[in-house]
VOTIGU-47690 format. One record per residue (C-alpha): y, z, x; residue in one letter. Coordinates in steps of 0.2 Angstrom, whole numbers, plus 5000, padded with zeros to 4 digits. Layout:
VOTIGU-47690
YZXA;...
END
This chain:
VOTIGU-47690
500050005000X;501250045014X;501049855021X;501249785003X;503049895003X;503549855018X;503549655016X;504049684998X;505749755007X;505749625019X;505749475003X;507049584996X;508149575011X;507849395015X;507949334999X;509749444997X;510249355013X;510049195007X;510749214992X;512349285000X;512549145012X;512349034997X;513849114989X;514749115005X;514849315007X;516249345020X;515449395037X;516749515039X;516249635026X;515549795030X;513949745018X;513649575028X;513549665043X;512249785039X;511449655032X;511649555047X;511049705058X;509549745046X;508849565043X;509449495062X;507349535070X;506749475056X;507449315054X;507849285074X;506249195077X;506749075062X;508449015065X;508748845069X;507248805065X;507748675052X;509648615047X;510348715035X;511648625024X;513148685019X;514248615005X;516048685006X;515748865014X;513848895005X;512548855014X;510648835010X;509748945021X;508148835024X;507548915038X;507749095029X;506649005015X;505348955027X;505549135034X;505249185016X;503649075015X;502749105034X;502849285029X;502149285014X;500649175018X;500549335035X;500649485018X;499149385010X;498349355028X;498349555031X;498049595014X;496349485016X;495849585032X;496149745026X;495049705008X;493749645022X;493749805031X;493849915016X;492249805010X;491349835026X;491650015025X;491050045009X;489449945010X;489150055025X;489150225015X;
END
């Protein structure tokens, strides 16, 4: 249950990011930059990965989205290991 949480924060914050960098959230406010300073080692790895368009001062995060998508297909990955594991356990007793 922890690792379910833990990603499920990590979507919510990803998935807050983009949508404030689709509304063009001034990087000035104090909120952008906790944000920023939260989701910066979880999206480092991701950036400039793909172009990311902007229209006007929005832009579309696309490499936040594929950020979104490589780390839910890691949640189901674990999730499948742990069930493995649990499996293995319980046939054992």
């Amino acid at each position: 249950q922890f690792v379910d949480y833990a990603f499920y924060v990590a979507y919510g914050m990803i998935g807050l990011m983009i949508g404030l960098e689709l509304l063009a959230a001034r990087d000035g406010s104090g909120f952008m930059q906790f944000m920023r300073a939260v989701t910066t080692p979880l999206l480092a790895p991701f950036r400039n990965v793909m172009h990311d368009p902007a229209v006007g001062s929005s832009r579309v995060m696309l490499s936040y989205v594929l950020a979104l998508v490589v780390y839910g297909l890691i949640h189901l990955a674990l999730k499948g290991v742990f069930r493995i594991l649990v499996h293995r356990d319980s046939t054992k007793l």
